[in-house]
Every structure is written in C-alpha cells, then in structure tokens.
TORZARO-658202 format. One line per field, with one value per residue (C-alpha): y, z, x; residue in one letter; residue number from 1. Coordinates in steps of 0.02 Angstrom, whole numbers. Each point is the difference from the previous one (the first is absolute). Example, Ala and Ser with C-alpha at 12.3 -4.5 7.8 and 13.67 -1.06 7.14 Angstrom:
<kolvos>
north <- [-225	172]
up <- [390	-33]
east <- [615	69]
resn <- [A	S]
resi <- [1	2]
</kolvos>
This chain:
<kolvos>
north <- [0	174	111	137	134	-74	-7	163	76	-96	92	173	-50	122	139	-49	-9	175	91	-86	138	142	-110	-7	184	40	-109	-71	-105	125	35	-117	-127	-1	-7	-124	-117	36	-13	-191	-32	-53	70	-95	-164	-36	102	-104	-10	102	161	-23	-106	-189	-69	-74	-159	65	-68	117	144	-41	-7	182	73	-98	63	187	-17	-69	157	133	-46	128	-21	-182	3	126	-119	-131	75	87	-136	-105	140	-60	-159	27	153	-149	-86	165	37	46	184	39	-74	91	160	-51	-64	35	147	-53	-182	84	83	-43	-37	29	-66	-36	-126	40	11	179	71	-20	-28	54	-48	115	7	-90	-41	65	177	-34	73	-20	-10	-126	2	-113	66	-82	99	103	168	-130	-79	66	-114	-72	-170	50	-115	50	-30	-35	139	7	128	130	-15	-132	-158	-142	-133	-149	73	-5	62	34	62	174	82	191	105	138	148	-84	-18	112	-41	53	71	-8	-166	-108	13	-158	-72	-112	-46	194	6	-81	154	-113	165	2	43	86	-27	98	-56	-63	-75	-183	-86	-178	-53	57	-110	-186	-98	-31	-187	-41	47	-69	-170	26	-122	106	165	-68	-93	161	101	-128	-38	-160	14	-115	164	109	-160	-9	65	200	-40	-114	145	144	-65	-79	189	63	-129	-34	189	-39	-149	109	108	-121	-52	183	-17	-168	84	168	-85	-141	166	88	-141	-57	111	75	-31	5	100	-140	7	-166	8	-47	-141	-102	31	-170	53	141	-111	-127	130	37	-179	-10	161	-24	-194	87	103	-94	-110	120	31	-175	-23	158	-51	-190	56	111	-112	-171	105	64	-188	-60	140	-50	-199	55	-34	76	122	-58	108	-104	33	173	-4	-105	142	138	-87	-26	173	90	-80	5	200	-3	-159	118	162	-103	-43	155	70	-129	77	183	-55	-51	172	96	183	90	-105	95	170	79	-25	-207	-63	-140	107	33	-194	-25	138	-29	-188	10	128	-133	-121	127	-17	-113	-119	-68	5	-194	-12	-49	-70	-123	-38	-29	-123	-118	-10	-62	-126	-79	5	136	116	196	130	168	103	-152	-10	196	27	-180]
up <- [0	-25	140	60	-86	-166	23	52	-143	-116	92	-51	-155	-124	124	-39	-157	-31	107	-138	-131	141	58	-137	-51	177	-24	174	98	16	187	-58	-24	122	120	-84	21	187	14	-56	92	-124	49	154	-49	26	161	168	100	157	-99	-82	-137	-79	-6	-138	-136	-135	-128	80	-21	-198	-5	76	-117	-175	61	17	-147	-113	18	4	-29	98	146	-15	-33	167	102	-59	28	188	38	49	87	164	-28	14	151	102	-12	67	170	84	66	-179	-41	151	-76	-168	54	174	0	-184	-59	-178	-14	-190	-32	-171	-47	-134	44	-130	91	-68	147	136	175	90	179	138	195	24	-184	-154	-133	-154	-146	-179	-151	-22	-148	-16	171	-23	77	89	19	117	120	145	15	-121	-29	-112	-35	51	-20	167	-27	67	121	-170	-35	-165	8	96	-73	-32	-29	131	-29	133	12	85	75	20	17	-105	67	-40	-180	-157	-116	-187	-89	-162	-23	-52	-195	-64	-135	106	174	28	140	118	38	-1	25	59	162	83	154	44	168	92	171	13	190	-30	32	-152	-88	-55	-90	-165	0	132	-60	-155	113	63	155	95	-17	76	138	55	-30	108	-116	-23	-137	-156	-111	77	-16	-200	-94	-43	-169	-27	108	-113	-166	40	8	-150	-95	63	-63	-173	6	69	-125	-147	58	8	-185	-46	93	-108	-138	10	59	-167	-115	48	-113	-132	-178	-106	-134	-148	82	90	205	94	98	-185	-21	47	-12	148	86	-1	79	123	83	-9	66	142	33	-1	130	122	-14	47	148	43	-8	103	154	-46	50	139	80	-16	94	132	34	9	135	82	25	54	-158	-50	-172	-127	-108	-124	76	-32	-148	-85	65	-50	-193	11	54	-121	-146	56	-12	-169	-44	60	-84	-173	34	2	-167	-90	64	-33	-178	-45	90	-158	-6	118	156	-17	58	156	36	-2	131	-102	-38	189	39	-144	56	169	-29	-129	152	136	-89	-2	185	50	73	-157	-110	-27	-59	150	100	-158	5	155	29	-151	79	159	-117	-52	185	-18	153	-74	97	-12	-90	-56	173	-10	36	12]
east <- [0	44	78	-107	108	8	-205	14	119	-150	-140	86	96	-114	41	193	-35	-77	180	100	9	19	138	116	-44	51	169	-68	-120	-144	-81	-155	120	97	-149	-82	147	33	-183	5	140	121	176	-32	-20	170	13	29	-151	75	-12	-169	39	-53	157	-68	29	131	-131	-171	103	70	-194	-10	128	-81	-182	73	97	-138	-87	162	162	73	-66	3	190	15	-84	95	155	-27	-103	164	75	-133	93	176	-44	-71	172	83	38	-155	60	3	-178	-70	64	-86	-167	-29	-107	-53	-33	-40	178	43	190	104	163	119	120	139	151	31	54	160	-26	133	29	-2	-28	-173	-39	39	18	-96	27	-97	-113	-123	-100	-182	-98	-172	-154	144	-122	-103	126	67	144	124	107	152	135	196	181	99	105	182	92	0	-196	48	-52	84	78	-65	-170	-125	-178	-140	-185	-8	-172	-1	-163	-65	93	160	-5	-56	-126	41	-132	32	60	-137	-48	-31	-103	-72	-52	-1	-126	154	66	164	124	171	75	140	81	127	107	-137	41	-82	-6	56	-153	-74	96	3	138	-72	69	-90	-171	28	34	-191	14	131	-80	-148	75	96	-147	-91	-141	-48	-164	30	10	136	115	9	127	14	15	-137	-113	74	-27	-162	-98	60	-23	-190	-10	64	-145	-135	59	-30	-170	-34	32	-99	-142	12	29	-151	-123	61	-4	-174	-113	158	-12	171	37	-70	-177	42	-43	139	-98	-12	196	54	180	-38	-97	171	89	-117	-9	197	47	-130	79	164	-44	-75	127	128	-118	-11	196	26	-109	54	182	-38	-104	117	119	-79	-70	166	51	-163	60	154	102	159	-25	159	82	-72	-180	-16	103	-138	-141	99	9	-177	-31	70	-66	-184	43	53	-124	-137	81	7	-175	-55	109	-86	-182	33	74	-185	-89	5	54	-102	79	147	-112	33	-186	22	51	71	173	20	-17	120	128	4	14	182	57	-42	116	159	10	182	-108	-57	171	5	184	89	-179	17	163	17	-160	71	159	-87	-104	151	74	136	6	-20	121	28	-114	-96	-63	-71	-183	-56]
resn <- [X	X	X	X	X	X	X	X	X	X	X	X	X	X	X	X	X	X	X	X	X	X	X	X	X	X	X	X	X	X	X	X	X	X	X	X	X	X	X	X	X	X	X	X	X	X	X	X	X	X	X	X	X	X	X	X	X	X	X	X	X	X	X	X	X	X	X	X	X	X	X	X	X	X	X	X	X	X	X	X	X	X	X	X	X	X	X	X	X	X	X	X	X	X	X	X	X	X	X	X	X	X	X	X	X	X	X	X	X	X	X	X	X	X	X	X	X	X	X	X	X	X	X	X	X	X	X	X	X	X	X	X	X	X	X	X	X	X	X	X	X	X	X	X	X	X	X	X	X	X	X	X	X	X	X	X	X	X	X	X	X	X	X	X	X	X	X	X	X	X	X	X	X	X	X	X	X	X	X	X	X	X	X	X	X	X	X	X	X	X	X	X	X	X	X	X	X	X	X	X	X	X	X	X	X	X	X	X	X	X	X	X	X	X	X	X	X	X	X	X	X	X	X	X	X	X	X	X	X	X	X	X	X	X	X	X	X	X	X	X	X	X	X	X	X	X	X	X	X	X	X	X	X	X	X	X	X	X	X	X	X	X	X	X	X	X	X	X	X	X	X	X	X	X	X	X	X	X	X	X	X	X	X	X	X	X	X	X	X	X	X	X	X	X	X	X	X	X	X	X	X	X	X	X	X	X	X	X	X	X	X	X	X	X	X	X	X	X	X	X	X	X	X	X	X	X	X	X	X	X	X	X	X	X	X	X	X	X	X	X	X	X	X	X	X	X	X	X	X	X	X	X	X	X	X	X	X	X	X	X	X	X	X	X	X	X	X	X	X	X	X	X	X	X	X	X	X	X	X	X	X	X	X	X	X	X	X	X	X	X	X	X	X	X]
resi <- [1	2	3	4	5	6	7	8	9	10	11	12	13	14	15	16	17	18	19	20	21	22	23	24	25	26	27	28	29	30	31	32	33	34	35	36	37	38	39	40	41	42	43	44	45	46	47	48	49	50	51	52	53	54	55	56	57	58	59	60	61	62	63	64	65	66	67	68	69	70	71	72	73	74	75	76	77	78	79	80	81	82	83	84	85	86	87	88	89	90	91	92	93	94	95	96	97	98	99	100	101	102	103	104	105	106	107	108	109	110	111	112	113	114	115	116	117	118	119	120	121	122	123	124	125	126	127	128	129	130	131	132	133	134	135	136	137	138	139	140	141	142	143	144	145	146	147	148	149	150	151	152	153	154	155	156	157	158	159	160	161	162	163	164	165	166	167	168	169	170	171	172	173	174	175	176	177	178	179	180	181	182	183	184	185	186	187	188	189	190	191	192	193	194	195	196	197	198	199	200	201	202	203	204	205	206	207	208	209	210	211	212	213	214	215	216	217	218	219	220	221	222	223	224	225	226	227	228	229	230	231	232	233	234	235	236	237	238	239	240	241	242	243	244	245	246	247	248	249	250	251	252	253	254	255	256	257	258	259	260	261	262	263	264	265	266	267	268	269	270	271	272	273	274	275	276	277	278	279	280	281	282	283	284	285	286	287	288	289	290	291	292	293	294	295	296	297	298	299	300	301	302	303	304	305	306	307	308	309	310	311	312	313	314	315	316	317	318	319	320	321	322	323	324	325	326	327	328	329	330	331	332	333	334	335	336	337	338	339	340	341	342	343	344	345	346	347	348	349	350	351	352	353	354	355	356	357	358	359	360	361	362	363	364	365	366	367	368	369	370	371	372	373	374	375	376	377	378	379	380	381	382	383	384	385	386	387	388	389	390	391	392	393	394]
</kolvos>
C-alpha cells in the first residue's frame, strides 16, 4: 500500500501541477509549491522519527519524489534531491541536528556534495573556503551539506586526498543569484554558492568514507532503523533518479492526454496510427520498468540490511548499474514519445516540451554517467576486484 504522503502528494498533485509554469519562469520552486510539498510531508520521509519525521522505506519515498515529479519536474527533482539531506542529518551528531530541527521539524536542507571546497583545520574544527556549483532548492533551505578537501597547514589540500561532508547554516554561506540558466529543470533554483573562510565546529562534519560505508555512520550516530544503515550512494542516487522517472511518466501522461483526440497532418487520427500507437505501449513498458528496477534495487537492499546481512561491493555495484540505466531507459522512452507529438509539442504552452526538457537535463547529473558504473559492475561479473576510481560513487 501506498504511504500516506505519496497519497497525499496524489490528493494535491493538480495543484502541483498548475505552480509548474510559475516555477520555471521564476527559475525556482514557487511559494505554492513549496507549501504544498511540506504540506504532504515529503522532505520528511526520510527524517528520523525523534525530530518529526517517518523514517521511512527508501522505496515510499522514490514513490514521493516520482508522484511530485510526474506533475513538475522541478520540484520533483528538489524533493528528490533535499529529500536525502534528512537522511544523512540523522547520521550526524545530534548537537548538530538539534540546531537544524529542534525548534523546526520542517527546516529544509540544500547541499552539493562536490568536493569544491578546502577544509582547513583549525582550533575546534575547521576554515572553509569555496565554490560549489548545483545548489538544488537552495532559496528554501536553511542549512547546507557541501563537500570539502582536508586541507593542509597552507589551506591546499592534504595529501593523499581526503574528502568530508560539511553542515553550515544560512548566514554562513552566499547564495549566487545569477547562476541558474538552464534549458531545463529551471524551476530548481540549483544556484551556486560561496563560502568564504567559514569556521565549521567538528561536529558539523562527517568523514565522507564512512557514510558512504552506511553501517558505521549509523552505529556512531546511534540509529539503528533499517534505512539510515544503507549505503550513501545507493540513498543519493536513488532521488534523483526517481525524479528523472517521475519525470518521464510526467511525459507518457502528457503525451497519452494530447494524443487522445489529435488528428495528423494526412487527415489520419492519431489513435488509427498503429505505428504511434507501437510507441506508445513501448515507451510506457519502458518506463515502468525503469520504475520497477529502481524500487526493485532499493528495496533488495534495504532487506538485506534488515536480516542483518553484510552489503558487498558487488551488491551495490549491481544497483548502481541498474540505476542508471532505468534513467536513461526511461529518458529514451520518452524521446521516442515526443518524436511522434507533432509540431505544436514543442510550444511553450505544452507541457510536453517541459517534460521533455527537464527529462534530457535530469540525465546530465554525475549520478547517471554510466562509463565507469559499467565498467566497474562487469569487472565484478567476471570476479575482478575494481580499485581506485572504479570504486567512485558505487
């Protein structure tokens, strides 16, 4: 059965549906939106029940994200996004998620975790210094994750590399306007930001290793739910990819509501095309399909954590392969759709050509490069051990 929010986000999904336009012309989530979203709950699905949240399955809230997503993109792909931050604060010492959520379970957190900044040590934490570019819903959140450098004594970073996931709150960081025009997904509001020798208390900090790890974070952090023991990066990618999905059923949807009464150019309605009607049924398999995979992986994870079995390398290298080709299965998908709308989808008043945009920007995100996912999943199906950077984001 559904979760209450996703039944929720259906009850008001028209509602979503009508902010989308004011969204991307405001180049972020518009107030309706936003409220709409905290209303149903969603970017606390993942939130520890001590501070207000549902501490939810992985899979309820891939639900979440698709069902916002279906109807706009951008706030879909925001919610999919932030909606792991919750996660990841719950594994952080709990000073810090006092600070966050203590007088407000609804406090809404941004990121990016690019390590484009140095974090250099200091009495009682660390100087921060940097530039981080992809800030998702930032003009919302009153925290940020941002991922560093250990720097060394001269503010460069240390040798060998060591990279960690720093918190700071609003008044420590700048927001930069201007740096969010995109061709798609432009209602993310997904600007850079500037920090600029920030002090960070050590406890507003968390080795990046070990989250990735999953079961350490959460023993240190004390929290013993299935959910907050997975891996970061079968959490991270798992949002924005359910927003690339959401996305493409977005699309289907459009396209199925346009299609229904349109005749083509030859006099011929499109319901008697048989070759339209082809693509129809396959683009809609391929979709759910890609949903299917997504929650199949998720969900064979978290089943594992819950019977007390150790997650392999090999594990979540095989999720993270499946992963990223239900993105681009579902992003195909819906090329071969809008290829068969006819010339007025591509007006701004169809909201076919958002669907379509905001889908192709979905896929650019690093999550879904499939070079070195791929390469490093076959060499684990023919029993090689990756290392290095073949072990990167899986």
């Amino acid at each position: 059965m559904a979760h209450d929010v996703v039944r929720r986000v259906e009850e008001v999904a028209a509602r979503l549906a009508a902010t989308a336009e004011e969204t991307e012309r405001l180049g972020k989530l518009s107030d309706e939106s936003v409220k709409l979203v905290r209303e149903a709950g969603v970017m606390r699905l993942l939130q520890p029940t001590d501070f207000g949240g549902f501490a939810a399955h992985p899979r309820d809230f891939a639900e979440a994200v698709m069902a916002v997503a279906k109807v706009c993109g951008s706030t879909g792909w925001v919610c999919g996004v932030g909606g792991v931050h919750p996660w990841e604060m719950a594994l952080m010492d709990r000073r810090l998620q006092e600070e966050v959520w203590g007088e407000n379970g609804d406090t809404w957190i941004a990121s990016p975790y690019m390590p484009s900044g140095v974090a250099t040590p200091t009495d009682g934490g660390y100087v921060l210094r940097g530039r981080w570019q992809f800030s998702s819903g930032t003009d919302h959140c009153d925290w940020i994750f941002l991922g560093a450098m250990l720097g060394d004594a001269d503010g460069k970073p240390a040798q060998p590399v060591k990279t960690m996931h720093v918190v700071l709150p609003r008044k420590d960081y700048t927001i930069v306007e201007d740096s969010w025009d995109v061709i798609g997904l432009c209602g993310t509001g997904s600007k850079d930001v500037i920090v600029d020798g920030a002090f960070i208390p050590s406890y507003r900090t968390i080795d990046a290793d070990e989250v990735a790890q999953g079961e350490l974070a959460a023993e240190r952090a004390g929290r013993t739910d299935t959910v907050y023991r997975l891996p970061f990066w079968t959490m991270f990618p798992l949002g924005i990819t359910a927003a690339v999905i959401g996305i493409a059923e977005g699309a289907l949807a459009c396209h199925l509501d346009y299609q229904r009464d349109r005749v083509m150019a030859a006099g011929t309605r499109v319901r008697d095309d048989p070759h339209t009607m082809y693509a129809i049924s396959e683009a809609a398999a391929e979709i759910a399909g890609s949903r299917t995979q997504l929650l199949d992986g998720v969900s064979r994870l978290y089943d594992m954590v819950d019977a007390g079995q150790p997650i392999s390398f090999e594990d979540r290298s095989v999720v993270r392969r499946n992963q990223v080709r239900c993105a681009w299965r579902a992003v195909s998908a819906v090329d071969e759709i809008f290829a068969r709308s006819g010339g007025n989808a591509v007006r701004r008043n169809n909201a076919m050509q958002r669907f379509w945009r905001d889908a192709h920007v979905g896929l650019q995100h690093a999550i879904h490069i499939p070079g070195s996912i791929y390469h490093s999943n076959a060499l684990t199906s023919l029993g090689i051990e990756p290392d290095g950077p073949l072990r990167a984001l899986i």
